[in-house]
VOPAGU-2260 file (C-alpha; in pm, 1 decimal, decimal comma):
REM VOPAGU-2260
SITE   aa  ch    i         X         Y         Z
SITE  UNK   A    0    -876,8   -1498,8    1709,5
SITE  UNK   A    1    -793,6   -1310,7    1983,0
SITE  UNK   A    2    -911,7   -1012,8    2213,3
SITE  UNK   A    3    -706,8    -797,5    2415,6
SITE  UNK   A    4    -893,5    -632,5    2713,4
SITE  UNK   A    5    -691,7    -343,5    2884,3
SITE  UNK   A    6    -836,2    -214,5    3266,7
SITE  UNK   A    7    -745,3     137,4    3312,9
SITE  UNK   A    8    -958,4     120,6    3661,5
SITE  UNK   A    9    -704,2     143,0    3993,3
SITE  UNK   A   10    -934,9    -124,6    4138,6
SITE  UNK   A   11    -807,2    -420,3    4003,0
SITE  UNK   A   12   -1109,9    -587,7    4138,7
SITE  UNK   A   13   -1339,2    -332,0    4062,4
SITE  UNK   A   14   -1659,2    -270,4    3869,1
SITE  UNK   A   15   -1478,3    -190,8    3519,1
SITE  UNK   A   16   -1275,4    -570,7    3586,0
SITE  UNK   A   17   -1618,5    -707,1    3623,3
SITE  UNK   A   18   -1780,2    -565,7    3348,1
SITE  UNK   A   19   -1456,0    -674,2    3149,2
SITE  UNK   A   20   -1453,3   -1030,5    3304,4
SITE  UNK   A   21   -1851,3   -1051,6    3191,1
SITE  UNK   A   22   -1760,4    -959,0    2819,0
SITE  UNK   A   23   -1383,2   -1194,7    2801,8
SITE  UNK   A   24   -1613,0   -1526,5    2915,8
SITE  UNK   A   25   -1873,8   -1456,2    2698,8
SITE  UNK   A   26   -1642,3   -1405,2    2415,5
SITE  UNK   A   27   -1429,0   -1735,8    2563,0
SITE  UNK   A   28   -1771,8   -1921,2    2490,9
SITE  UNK   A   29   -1786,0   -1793,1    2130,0
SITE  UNK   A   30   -1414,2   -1968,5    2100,9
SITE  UNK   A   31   -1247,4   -1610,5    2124,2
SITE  UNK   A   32    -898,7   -1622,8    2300,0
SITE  UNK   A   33    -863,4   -1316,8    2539,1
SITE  UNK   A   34    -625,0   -1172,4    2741,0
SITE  UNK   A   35    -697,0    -900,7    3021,9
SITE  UNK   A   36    -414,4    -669,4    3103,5
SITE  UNK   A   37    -438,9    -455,1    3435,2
SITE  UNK   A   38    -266,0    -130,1    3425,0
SITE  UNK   A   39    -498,0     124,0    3661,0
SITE  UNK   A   40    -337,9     267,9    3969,5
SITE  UNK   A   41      25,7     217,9    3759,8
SITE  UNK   A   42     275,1     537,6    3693,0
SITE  UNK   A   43     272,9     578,8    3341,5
SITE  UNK   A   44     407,6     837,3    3132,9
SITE  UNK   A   45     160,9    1078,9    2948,8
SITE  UNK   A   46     250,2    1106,4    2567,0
SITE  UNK   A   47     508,3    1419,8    2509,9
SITE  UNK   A   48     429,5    1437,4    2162,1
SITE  UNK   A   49     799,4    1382,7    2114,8
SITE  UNK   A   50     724,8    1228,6    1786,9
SITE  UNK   A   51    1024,2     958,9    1853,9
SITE  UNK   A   52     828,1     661,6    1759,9
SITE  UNK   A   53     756,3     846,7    1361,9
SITE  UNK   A   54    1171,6     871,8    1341,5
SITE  UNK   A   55    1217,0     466,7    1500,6
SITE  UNK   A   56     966,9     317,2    1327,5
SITE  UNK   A   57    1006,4      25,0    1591,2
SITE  UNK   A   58     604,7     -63,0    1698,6
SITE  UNK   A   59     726,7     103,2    2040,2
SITE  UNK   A   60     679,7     422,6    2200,1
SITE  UNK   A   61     986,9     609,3    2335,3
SITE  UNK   A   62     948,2     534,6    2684,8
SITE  UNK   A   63     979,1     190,3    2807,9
SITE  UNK   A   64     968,0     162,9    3174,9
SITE  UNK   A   65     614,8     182,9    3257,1
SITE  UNK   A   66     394,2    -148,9    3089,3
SITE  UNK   A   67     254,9      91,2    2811,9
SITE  UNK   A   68     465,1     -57,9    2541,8
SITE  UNK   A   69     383,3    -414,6    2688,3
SITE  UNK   A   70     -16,7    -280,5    2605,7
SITE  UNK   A   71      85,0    -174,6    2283,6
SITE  UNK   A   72     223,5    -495,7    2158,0
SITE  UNK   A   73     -23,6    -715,3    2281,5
SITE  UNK   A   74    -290,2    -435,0    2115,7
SITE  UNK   A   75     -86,5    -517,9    1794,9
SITE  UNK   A   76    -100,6    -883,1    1750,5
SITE  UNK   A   77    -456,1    -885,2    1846,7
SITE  UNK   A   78    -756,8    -906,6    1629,2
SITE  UNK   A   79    -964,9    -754,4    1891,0
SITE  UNK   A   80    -912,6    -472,8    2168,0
SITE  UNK   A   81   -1132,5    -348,0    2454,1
SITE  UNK   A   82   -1050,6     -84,1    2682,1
SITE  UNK   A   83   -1199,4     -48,4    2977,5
SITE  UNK   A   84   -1194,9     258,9    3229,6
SITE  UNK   A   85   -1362,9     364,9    3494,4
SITE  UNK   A   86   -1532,0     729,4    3527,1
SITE  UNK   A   87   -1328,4    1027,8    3668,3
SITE  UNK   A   88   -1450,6    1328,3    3637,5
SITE  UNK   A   89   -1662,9    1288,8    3290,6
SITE  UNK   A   90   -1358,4    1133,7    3163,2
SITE  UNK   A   91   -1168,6     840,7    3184,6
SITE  UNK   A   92    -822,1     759,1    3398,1
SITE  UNK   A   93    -532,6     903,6    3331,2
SITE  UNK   A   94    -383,2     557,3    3283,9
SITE  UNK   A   95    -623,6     507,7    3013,0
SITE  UNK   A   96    -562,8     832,0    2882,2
SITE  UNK   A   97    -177,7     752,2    2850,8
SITE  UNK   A   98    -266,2     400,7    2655,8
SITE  UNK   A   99    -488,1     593,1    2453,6
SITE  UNK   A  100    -233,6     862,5    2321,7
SITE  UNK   A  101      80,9     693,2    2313,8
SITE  UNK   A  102    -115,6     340,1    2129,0
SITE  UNK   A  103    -246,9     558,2    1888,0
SITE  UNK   A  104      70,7     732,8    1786,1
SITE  UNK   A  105     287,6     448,3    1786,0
SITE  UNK   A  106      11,5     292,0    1545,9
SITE  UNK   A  107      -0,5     593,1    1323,1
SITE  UNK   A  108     344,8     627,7    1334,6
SITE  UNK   A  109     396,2     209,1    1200,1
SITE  UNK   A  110     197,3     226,5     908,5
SITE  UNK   A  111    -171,2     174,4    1083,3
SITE  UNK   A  112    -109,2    -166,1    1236,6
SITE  UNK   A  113    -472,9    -108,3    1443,7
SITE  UNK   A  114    -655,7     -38,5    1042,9
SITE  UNK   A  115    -995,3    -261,8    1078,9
SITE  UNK   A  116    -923,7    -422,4    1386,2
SITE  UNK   A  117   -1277,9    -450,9    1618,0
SITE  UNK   A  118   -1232,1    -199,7    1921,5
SITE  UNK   A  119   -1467,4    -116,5    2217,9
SITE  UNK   A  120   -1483,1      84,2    2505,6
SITE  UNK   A  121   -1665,4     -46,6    2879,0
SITE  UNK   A  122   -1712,8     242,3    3110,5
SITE  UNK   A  123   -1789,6     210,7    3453,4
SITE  UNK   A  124   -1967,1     521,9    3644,9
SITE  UNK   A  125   -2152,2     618,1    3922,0
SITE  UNK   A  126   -2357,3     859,0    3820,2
SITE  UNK   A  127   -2267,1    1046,7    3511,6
SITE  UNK   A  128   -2020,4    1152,8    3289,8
SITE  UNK   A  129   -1971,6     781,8    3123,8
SITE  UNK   A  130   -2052,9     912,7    2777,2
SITE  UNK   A  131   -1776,2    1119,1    2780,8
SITE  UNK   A  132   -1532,6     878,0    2901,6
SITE  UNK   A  133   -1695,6     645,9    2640,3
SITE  UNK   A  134   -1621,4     852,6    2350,3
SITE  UNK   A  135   -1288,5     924,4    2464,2
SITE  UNK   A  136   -1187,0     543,1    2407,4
SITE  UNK   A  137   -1375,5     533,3    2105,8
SITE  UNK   A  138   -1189,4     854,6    1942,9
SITE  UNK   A  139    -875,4     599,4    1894,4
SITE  UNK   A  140   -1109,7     350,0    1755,1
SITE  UNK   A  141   -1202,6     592,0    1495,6
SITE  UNK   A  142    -898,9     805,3    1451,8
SITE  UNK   A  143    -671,4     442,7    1368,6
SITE  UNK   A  144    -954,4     332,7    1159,2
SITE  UNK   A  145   -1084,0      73,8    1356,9
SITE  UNK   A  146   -1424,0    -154,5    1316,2
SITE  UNK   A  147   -1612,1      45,8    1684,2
SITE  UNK   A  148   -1785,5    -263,1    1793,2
SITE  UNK   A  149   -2098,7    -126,8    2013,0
SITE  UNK   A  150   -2422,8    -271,0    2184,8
SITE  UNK   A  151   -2786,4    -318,0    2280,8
SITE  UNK   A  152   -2758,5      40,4    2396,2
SITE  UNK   A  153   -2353,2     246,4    2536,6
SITE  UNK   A  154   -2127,2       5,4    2682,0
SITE  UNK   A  155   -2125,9      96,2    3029,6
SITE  UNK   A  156   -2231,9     -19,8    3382,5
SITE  UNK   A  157   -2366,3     170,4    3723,9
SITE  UNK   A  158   -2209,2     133,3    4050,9
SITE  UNK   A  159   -2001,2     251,3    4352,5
SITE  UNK   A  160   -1851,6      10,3    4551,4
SITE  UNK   A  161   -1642,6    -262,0    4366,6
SITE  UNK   A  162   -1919,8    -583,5    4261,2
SITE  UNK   A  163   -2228,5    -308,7    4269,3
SITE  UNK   A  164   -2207,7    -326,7    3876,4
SITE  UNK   A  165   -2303,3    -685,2    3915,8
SITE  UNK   A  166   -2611,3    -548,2    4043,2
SITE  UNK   A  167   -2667,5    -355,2    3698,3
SITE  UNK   A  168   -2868,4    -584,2    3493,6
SITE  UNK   A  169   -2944,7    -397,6    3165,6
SITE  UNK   A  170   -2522,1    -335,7    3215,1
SITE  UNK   A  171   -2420,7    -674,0    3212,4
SITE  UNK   A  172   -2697,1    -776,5    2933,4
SITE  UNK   A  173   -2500,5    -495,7    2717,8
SITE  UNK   A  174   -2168,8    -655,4    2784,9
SITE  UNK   A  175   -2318,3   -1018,9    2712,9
SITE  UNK   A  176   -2507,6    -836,9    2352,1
SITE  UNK   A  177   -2117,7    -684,1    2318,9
SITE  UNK   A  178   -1939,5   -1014,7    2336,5
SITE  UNK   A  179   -2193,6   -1114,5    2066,8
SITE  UNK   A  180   -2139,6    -887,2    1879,7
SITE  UNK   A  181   -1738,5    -869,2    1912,8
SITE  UNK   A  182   -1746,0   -1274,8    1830,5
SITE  UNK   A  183   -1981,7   -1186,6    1543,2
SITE  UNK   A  184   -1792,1    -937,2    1396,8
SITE  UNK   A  185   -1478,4   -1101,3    1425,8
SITE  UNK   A  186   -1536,1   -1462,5    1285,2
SITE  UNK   A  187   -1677,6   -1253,0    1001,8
SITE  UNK   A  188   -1334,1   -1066,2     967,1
SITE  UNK   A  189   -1143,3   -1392,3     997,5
SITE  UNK   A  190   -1389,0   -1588,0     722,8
SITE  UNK   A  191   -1286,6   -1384,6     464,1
């Protein structure tokens, strides 16, 4: 079994990679393989709605120069996939944003290759607005018919400056009840 994890945040080394790096080692305890992909503070292309990857059919999206597609197949063969992002403006980054539209498409697109695979979002915010970004990663969940894996209460963690999340202790107790329930989920999808 394996996770993907996916940091929209521009600071690699940020609060939303902590929170991440919290919920991959708990999962690595459970004996989940993960894999955390950093593509924040990256040029990526929006999605154009071009509808290319409907008429290939290839698992890829139409542009190919930007680590996207790299996301997308590693989203693809895994059993798991958290995205994590942090808070901008109520919403998340516009990296994330990017991953979001263009994955989803090019799994539509390819017959549903994300259909019951466990998804969840980590948000990272100051102040407010972390619902929002929160549901924004879960809309793909739901709209590729994913398993939404959720918590002891939303998945996100509080702080500013890059390691203040660390300093969130009901946050990283949700990420550690997360990871449990990720594994949980997960050996149960595998069992069958």
């Amino acid at each position: 079994m394996k996770v993907v994890a996916i940091n929209g945040s521009p600071r690699k080394e940020g609060n939303t990679a902590a929170m991440l790096k919290r919920l991959t080692s708990k999962l690595e305890a459970e004996g989940i393989e993960t894999e955390t992909i950093h593509i924040g503070g990256k040029k990526v292309h929006g999605c154009t709605a071009c509808m290319k990857c409907f008429e290939k059919k290839n698992n890829l999206c139409i542009f190919d120069d930007d680590g996207i597609n790299e996301c997308i197949t590693k989203m693809k063969d895994a059993d798991g996939i958290v995205i994590g992002s942090p808070t901008y403006f109520a919403d998340v980054t516009t990296e994330t944003k990017a991953l979001i539209d263009r994955a989803g498409y090019v799994s539509l697109a390819n017959g549903g290759f994300f259909v019951r695979k466990a998804g969840a979002a980590v948000v990272a915010v100051r102040r407010a607005g972390a619902v929002h970004a929160y549901d924004s990663i879960n809309h793909l969940f739901g709209i590729t018919s994913m398993v939404t894996v959720g918590s002891s209460y939303w998945n996100l963690g509080i702080g500013l400056h890059p390691g203040d999340v660390n300093e969130d202790e009901e946050g990283m107790r949700t990420m550690d009840n997360l990871a449990s329930n990720m594994a949980w989920l997960l050996k149960k999808i595998n069992s069958e």
